[in-house]
VOZABA-206850 format. One line per field, with one value per residue (C-alpha): z, y, x. Coordinates in Angstrom, 3 decimals. Layout:
<pts>
w = (Z | ...) .
v = (Y | ...) .
u = (X | ...) .
</pts>
This chain:
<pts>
w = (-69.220 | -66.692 | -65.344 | -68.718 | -69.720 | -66.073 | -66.763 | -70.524 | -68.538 | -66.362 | -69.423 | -70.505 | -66.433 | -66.988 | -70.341 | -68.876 | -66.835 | -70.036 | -72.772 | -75.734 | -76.073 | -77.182 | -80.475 | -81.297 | -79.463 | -80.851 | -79.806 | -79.496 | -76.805 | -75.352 | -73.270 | -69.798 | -67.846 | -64.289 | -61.788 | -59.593 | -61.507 | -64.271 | -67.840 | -67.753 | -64.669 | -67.472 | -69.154 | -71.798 | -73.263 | -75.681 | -78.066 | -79.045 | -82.705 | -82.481 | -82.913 | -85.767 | -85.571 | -88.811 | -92.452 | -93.692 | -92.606 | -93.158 | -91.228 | -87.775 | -89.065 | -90.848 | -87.669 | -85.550 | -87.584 | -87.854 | -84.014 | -82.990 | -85.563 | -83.677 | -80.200 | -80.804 | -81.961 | -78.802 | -76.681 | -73.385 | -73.292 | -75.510 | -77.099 | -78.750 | -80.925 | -80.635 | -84.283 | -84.194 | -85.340 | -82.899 | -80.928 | -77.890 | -78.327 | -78.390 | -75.037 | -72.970 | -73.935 | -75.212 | -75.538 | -75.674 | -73.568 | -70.628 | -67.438 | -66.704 | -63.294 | -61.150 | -62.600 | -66.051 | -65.333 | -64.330 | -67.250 | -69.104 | -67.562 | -67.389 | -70.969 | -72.866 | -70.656 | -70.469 | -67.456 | -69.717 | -72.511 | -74.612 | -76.422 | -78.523 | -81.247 | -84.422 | -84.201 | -87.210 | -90.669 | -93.769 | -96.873 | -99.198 | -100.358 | -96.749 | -94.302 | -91.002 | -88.378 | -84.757 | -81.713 | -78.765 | -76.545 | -73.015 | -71.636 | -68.815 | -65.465 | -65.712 | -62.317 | -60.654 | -63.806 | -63.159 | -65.958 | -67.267 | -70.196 | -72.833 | -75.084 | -77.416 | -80.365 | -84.074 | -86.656 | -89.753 | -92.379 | -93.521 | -90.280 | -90.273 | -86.880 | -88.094 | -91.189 | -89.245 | -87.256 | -89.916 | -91.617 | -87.972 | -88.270 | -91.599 | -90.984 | -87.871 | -88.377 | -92.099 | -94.182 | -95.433 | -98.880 | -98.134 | -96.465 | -99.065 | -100.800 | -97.575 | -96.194 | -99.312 | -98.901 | -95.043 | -95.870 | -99.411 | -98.682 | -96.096 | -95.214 | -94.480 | -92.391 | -90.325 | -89.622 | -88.065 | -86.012 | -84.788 | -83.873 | -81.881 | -80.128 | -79.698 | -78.836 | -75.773 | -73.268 | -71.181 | -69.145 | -66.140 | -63.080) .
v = (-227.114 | -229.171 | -230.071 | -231.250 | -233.300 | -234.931 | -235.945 | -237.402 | -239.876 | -240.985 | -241.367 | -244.998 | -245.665 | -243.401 | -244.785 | -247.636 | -245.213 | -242.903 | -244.077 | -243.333 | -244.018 | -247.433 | -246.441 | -246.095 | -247.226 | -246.403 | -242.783 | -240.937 | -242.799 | -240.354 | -237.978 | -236.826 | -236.082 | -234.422 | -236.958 | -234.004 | -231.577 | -232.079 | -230.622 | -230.361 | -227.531 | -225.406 | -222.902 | -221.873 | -222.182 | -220.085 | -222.019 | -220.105 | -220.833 | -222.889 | -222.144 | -224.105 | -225.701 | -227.363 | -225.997 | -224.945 | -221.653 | -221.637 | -225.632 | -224.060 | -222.197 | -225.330 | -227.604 | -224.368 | -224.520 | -228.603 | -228.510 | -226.057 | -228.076 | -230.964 | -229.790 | -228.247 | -231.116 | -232.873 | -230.446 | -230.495 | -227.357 | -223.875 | -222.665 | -219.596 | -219.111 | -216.577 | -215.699 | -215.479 | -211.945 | -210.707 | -208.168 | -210.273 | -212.385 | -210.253 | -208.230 | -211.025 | -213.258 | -216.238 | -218.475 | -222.067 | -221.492 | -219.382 | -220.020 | -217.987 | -215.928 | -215.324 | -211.531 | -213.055 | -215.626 | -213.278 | -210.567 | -213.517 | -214.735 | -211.616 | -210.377 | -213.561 | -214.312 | -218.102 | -220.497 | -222.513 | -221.690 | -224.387 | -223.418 | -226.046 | -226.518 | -228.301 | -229.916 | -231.796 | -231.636 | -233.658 | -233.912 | -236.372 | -238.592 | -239.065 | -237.737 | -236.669 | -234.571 | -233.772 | -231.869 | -231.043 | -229.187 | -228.301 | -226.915 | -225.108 | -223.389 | -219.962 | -220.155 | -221.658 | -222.045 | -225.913 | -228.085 | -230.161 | -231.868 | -232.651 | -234.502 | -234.906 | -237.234 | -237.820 | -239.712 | -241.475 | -241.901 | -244.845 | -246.580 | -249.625 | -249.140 | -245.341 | -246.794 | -249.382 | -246.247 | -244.318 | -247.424 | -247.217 | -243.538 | -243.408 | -247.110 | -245.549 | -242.183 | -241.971 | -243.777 | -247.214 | -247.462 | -244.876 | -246.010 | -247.031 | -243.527 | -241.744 | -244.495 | -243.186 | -239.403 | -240.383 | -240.778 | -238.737 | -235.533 | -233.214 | -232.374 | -235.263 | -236.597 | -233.273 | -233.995 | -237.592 | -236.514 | -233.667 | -235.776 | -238.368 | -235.183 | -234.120 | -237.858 | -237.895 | -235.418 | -236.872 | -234.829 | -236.489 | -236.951) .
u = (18.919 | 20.176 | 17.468 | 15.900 | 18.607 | 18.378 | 14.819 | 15.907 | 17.889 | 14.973 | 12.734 | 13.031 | 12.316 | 8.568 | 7.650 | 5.782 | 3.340 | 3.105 | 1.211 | -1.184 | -5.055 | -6.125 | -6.640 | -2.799 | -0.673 | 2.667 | 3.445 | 6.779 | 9.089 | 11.044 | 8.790 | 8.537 | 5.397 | 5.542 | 3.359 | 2.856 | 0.878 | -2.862 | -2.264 | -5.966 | -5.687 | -3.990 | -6.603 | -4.810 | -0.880 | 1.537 | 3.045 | 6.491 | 7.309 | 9.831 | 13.755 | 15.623 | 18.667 | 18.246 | 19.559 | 15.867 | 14.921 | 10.740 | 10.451 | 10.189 | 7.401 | 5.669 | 6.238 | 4.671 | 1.940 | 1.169 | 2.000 | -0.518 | -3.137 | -2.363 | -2.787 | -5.928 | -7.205 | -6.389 | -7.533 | -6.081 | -6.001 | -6.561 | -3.622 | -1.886 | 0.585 | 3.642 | 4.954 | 8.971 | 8.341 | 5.565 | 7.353 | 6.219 | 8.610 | 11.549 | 10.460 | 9.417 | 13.056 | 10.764 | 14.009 | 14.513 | 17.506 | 16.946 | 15.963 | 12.850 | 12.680 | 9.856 | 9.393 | 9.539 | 7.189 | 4.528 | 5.113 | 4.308 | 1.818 | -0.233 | 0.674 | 0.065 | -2.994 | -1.972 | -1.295 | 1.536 | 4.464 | 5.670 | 8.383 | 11.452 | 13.500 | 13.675 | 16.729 | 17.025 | 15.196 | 15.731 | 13.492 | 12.628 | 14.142 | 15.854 | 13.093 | 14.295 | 12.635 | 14.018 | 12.348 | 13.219 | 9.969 | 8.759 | 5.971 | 6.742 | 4.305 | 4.339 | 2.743 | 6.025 | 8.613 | 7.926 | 8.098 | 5.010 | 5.913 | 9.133 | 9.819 | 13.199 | 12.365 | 13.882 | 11.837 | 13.456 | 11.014 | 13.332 | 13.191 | 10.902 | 9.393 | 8.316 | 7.236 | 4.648 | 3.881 | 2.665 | 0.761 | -1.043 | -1.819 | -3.671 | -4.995 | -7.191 | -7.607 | -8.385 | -11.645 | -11.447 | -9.515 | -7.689 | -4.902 | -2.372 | -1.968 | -2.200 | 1.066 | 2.976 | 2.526 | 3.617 | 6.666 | 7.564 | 5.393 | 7.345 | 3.728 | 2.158 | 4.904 | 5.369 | 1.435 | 2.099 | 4.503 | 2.775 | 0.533 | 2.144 | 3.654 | 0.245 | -0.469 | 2.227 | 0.392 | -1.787 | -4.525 | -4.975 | -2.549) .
</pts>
């Protein structure tokens, strides 16, 4: 963990060089990528449901869920999910907090039959009327135990700048007319906000070098 909360304070120094497509340009801020390695050289990852932190038991499962929605509509790569009560799980120590060895990174490797694991928490949840979500991710090699990707991010429905963000979202990625009613549910629907910021998680990894 260490080493993640090192690269959290070298973030604001990488945001310039890591960026959204032209289309929207307002993704999550706080995200790291590694310069070193391609996400698009990863065949396939396990997404880990996340843990929860938060005082609402069934979110980690709805965030899971919007998550994995999200990624495979970006497609950088194929992804699987691992259910917090697949037995996997338990007997490969799929935790947010342990430092994976070499032994574990191979059982993993060859029993999930992915190249990547990206596994987080949801650190903060708050429904309407007060709409809060926090996450904290990282996809991690399973090749070398390397990190690829993280991210730590909290989005206030209330705040102004999320607000504009989500006018941005349905403004380009929904039809013509649409726009005002899909704003609202943005930001009173628990839904329809966990689905924008899945996707400007989604939004933050980059496939090339």
């Amino acid at each position: 963990m260490n080493r993640l909360k090192t690269v959290f304070l070298l973030l604001p120094l990488l945001l310039s060089g890591c960026g959204s497509d032209t289309a929207y340009k307002s993704a999550a801020d706080y995200y790291y990528l590694n310069p070193n390695k391609g996400l698009s050289d990863i065949g396939r990852t396990a997404l880990v449901e996340l843990a929860n932190d938060s005082a609402f038991p069934q979110i980690s499962a709805d965030v899971t869920e919007v998550l994995y929605q999200a990624l495979q509509k970006k497609q950088v790569f194929g992804i699987t999910v691992v259910r917090q009560n697949d037995p996997v799980r338990r007997n490969l120590q799929l935790d947010i907090s342990t430092t994976y060895t070499f032994e574990q990174l191979s059982a993993m490797r060859r029993t999930l039959k992915c190249d990547a694991v990206l596994r987080g928490t949801v650190t903060a949840f708050k429904p309407f009327p007060h709409m809060i979500i926090g996450l904290r991710l990282e996809l991690i090699d399973l090749a070398d135990g390397q990190l690829l990707w993280a991210l730590e991010q909290i989005w206030d429905a209330t705040d102004k700048n999320i607000q504009d963000r989500i006018k941005n979202y349905y403004s380009t990625h929904f039809l013509p007319g649409s726009e005002a009613l899909q704003e609202e549910l943005g930001t009173v629907s628990s839904l329809k906000f966990l689905k924008f910021v899945a996707f400007e998680t989604a939004e933050t990894l980059q496939p090339q070098r």
